[in-house]
C-alpha distance (Angstrom), angle and dihedral (degrees) to the residues before:
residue distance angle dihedral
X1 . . .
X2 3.86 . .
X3 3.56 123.9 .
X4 3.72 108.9 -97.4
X5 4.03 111.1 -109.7
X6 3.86 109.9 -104.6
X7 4.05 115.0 -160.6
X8 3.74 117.3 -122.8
X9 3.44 113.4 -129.4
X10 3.84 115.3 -143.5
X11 3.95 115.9 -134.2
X12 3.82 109.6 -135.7
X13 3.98 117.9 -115.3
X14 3.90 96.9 -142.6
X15 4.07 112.1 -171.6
X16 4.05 120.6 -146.6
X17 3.59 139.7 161.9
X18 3.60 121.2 -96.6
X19 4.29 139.4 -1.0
X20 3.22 128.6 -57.1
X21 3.58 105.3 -66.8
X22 3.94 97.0 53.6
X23 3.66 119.9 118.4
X24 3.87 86.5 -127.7
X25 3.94 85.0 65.0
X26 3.22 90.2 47.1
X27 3.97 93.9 54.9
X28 3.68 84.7 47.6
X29 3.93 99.0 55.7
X30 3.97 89.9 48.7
X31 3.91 91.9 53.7
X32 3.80 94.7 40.1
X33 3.93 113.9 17.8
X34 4.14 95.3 172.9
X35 3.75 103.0 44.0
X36 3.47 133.0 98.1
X37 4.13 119.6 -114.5
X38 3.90 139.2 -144.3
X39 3.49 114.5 -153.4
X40 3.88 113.4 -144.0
X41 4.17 130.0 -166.5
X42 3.76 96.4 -139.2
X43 3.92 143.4 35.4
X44 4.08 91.9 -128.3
X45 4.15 82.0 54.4
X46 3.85 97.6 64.0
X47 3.75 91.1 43.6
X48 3.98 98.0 53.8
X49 3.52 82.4 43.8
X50 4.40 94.8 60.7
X51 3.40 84.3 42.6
X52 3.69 95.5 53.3
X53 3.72 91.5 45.6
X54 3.59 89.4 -126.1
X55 4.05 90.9 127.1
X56 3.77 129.2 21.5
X57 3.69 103.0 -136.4
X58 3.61 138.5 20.2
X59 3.74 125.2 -153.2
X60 4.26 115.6 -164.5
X61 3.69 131.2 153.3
X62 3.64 122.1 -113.2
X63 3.73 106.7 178.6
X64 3.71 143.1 24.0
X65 3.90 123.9 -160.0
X66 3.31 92.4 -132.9
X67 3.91 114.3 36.1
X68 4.05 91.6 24.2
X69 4.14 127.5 -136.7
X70 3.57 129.5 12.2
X71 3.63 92.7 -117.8
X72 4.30 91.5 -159.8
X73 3.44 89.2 59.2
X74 3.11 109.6 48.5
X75 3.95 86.9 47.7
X76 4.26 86.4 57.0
X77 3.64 87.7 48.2
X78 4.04 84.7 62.5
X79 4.31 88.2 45.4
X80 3.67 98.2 47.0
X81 3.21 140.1 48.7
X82 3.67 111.3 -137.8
X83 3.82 129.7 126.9
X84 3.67 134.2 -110.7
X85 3.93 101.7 -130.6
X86 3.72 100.7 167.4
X87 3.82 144.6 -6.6
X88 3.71 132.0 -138.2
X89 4.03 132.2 -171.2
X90 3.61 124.1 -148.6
X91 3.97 120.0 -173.2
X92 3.95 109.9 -125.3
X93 3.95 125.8 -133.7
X94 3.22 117.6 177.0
X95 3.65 123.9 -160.6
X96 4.41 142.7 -162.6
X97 3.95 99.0 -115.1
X98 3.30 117.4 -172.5
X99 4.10 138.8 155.4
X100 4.02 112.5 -70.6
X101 4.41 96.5 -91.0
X102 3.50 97.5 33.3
X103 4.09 117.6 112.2
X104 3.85 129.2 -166.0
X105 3.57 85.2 -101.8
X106 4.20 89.1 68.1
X107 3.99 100.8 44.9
X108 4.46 110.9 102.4
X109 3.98 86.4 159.5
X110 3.70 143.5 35.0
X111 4.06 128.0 -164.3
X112 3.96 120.1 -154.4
X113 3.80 136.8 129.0
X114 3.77 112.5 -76.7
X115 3.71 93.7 -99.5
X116 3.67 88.3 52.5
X117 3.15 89.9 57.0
X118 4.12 105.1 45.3
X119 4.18 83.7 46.3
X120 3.80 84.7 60.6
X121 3.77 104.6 35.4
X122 3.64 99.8 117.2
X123 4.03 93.4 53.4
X124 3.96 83.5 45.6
X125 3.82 90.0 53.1
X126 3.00 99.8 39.4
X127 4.16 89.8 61.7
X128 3.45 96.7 36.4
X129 3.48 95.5 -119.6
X130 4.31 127.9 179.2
X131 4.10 104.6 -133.6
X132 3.69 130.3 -144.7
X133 3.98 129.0 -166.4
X134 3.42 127.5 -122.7
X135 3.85 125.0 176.5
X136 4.15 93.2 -112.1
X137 3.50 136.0 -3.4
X138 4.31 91.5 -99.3
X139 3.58 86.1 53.9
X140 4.02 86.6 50.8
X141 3.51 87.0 54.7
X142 3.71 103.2 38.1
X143 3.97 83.7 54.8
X144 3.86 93.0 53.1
X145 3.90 93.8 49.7
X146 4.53 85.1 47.3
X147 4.00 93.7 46.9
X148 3.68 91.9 52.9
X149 3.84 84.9 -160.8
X150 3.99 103.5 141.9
X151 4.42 80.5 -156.2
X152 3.61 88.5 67.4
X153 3.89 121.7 77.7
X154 3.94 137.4 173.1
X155 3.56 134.9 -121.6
X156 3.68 98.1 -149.8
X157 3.98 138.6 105.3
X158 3.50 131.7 -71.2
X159 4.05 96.5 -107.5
X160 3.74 82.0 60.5
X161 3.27 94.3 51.6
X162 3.92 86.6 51.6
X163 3.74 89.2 48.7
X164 3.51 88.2 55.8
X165 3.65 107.5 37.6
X166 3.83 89.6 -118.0
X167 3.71 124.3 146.6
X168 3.88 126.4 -123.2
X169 4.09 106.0 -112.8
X170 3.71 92.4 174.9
X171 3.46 127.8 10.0
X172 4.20 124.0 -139.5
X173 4.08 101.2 -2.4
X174 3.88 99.3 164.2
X175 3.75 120.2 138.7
X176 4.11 89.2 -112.3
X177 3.98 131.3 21.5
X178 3.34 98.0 -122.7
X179 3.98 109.4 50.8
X180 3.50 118.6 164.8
X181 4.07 133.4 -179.4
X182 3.74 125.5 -155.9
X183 3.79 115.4 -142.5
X184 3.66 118.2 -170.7
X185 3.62 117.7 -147.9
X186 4.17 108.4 -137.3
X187 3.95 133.2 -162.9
X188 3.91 140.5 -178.3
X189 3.65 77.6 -123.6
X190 3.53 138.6 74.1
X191 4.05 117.0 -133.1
X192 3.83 117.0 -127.5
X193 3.62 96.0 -107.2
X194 4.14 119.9 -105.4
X195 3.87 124.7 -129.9
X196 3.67 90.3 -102.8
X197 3.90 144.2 4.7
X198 3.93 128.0 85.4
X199 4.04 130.9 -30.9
X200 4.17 111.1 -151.5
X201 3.86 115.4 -153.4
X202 3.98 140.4 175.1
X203 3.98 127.7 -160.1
X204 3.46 150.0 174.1
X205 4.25 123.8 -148.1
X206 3.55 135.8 -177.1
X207 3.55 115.1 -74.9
X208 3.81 96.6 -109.2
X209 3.66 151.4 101.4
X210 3.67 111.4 -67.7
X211 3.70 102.7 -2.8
X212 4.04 94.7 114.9
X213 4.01 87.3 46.3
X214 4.20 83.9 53.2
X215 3.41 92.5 55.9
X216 3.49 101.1 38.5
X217 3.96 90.2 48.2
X218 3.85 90.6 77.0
X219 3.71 99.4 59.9
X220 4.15 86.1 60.9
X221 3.73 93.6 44.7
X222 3.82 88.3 52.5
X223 4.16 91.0 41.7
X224 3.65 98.1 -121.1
X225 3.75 119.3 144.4
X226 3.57 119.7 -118.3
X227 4.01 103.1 -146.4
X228 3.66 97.6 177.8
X229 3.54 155.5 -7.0
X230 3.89 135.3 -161.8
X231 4.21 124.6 -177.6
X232 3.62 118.5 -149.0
X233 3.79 114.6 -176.2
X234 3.92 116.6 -121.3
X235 3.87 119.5 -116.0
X236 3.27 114.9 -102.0
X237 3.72 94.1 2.9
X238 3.39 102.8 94.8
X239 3.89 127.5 -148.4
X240 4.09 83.2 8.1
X241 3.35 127.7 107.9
X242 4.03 161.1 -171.4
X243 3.69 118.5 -116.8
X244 3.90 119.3 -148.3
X245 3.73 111.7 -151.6
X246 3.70 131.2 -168.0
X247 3.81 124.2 -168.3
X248 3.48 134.7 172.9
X249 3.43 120.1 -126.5
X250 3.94 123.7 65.8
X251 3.98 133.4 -97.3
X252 3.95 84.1 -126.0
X253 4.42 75.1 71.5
X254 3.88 115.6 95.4
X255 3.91 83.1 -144.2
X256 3.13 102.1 50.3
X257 3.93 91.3 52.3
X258 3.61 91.3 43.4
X259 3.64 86.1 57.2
X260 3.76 99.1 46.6
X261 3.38 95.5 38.9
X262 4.35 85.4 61.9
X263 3.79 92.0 36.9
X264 4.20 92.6 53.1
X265 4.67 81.4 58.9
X266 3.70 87.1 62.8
X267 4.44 97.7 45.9
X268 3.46 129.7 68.9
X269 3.36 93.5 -149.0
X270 4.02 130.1 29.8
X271 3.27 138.2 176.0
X272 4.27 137.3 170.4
X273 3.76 103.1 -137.3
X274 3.49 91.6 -173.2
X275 3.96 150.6 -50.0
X276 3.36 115.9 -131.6
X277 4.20 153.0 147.0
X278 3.57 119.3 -78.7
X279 3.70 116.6 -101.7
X280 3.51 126.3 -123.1
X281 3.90 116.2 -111.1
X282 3.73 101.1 -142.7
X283 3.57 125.8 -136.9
X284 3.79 106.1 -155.3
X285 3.82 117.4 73.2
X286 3.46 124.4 -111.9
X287 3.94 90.3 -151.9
């Protein structure tokens, strides 16, 4: 009697950016808990590498509730053509790190990613404190714990600072209590859309009065919410601009295509970025 045939299942290479104690790792392990993950240094890196089919899935944040869109992105979402297929949330605490000794009273300068650092500005103000750019909060972190200078302090979150064998100086210093990044997760490949959750455009109009509010007009008249919008300005075009939609409702919905299918007469360019399920906002914090 032959062996019966058992079906291999494929792990998932998902690309991020930055080590293990990034917030973009983070994102990545609540989307996809059993896969395996390739950390990258920049945003431009994880897209070349869905288009080179080198990883499945890519996982990058493209807004912040506090400091607002991931302006990089959103300009690769224009360059490549990859697919939102799903979205995830991850709450963001941001803590003081700094080497195991050191007191608030020591830190002059702190290292994070830019956004780290405009979610924390007050708290940085507020000490007086010199900055320094790193390419993600784990490399902030990883930097403090290789300088060995008990001055220096990250911005980062407290896994990194267990990474890193750093200790917490100050605990939750972001600008707002509840600070929250949106990370969309991207493919090579589109997914077959759902019966409901959110549709992700991009367009182009004419560069006069009323033509956004003409395009716009026919989500209303079909009843679909407009959740939010986002203008990037066109190279080489200047003072014009792309204008990222989101909607809810799927393109699986005879609405929703009767309404993009008007709104696409009134653009010069159009594009479906992605439909997709709603992510979850999560309540816990990953700090």
């Amino acid at each position: 009697m032959k062996n019966p045939v058992v079906p291999i299942l494929r792990i998932k290479q998902i690309g991020h950016i930055g080590g293990k104690g990034s917030y973009s790792h983070e994102a990545a392990k609540q989307y996809f808990p059993e896969d395996f993950f390739t950390s990258f240094d920049h945003f431009e890196n994880v897209f070349k590498a869905l288009e080179n089919k080198t990883i499945d899935y890519g996982v990058v944040p493209i807004e912040n509730s506090s400091t607002g869109g991931i302006r990089d992105v959103y300009d690769l979402l224009i360059k490549c053509k990859l697919h939102i297929v799903g979205e995830v949330y991850v709450n963001i605490e941001h803590h003081l790190l700094g080497l195991p000794g050191a007191s608030r009273k020591d830190i002059q300068m702190v290292c994070s990613h830019p956004q780290g650092l405009m979610q924390s500005s007050e708290f940085i103000r507020i000490n007086d404190y010199e900055t320094k750019l790193c390419k993600d909060t784990d490399s902030a972190a990883a930097f403090i714990k290789e300088n060995g200078n008990p001055s220096f302090a990250a911005i980062a979150s407290a896994s990194a600072g267990r990474i890193h064998n750093l200790n917490v100086i100050e605990k939750s210093i972001s600008n707002f209590s509840h600070n929250t990044t949106r990370f969309f997760v991207l493919s090579s490949k589109p997914m077959t859309p759902c019966e409901n959750g959110l549709t992700s455009l991009v367009f182009t109009t004419r560069h006069e009065p009323g033509c956004l509010y003409s395009a716009l007009k026919h989500l209303s008249d079909y009843g679909i919410n407009m959740l939010r919008i986002e203008s990037r300005p066109m190279e080489n075009r200047p003072w014009e601009y792309y204008f990222f939609v989101d909607i809810e409702g799927s393109t699986k919905d005879s609405k929703v295509q009767s309404a993009l299918a008007h709104l696409e007469k009134h653009t010069l360019f159009f594009r479906i970025l992605g439909s997709y399920i709603n992510g979850k906002i999560e309540i816990e914090s990953c700090g």
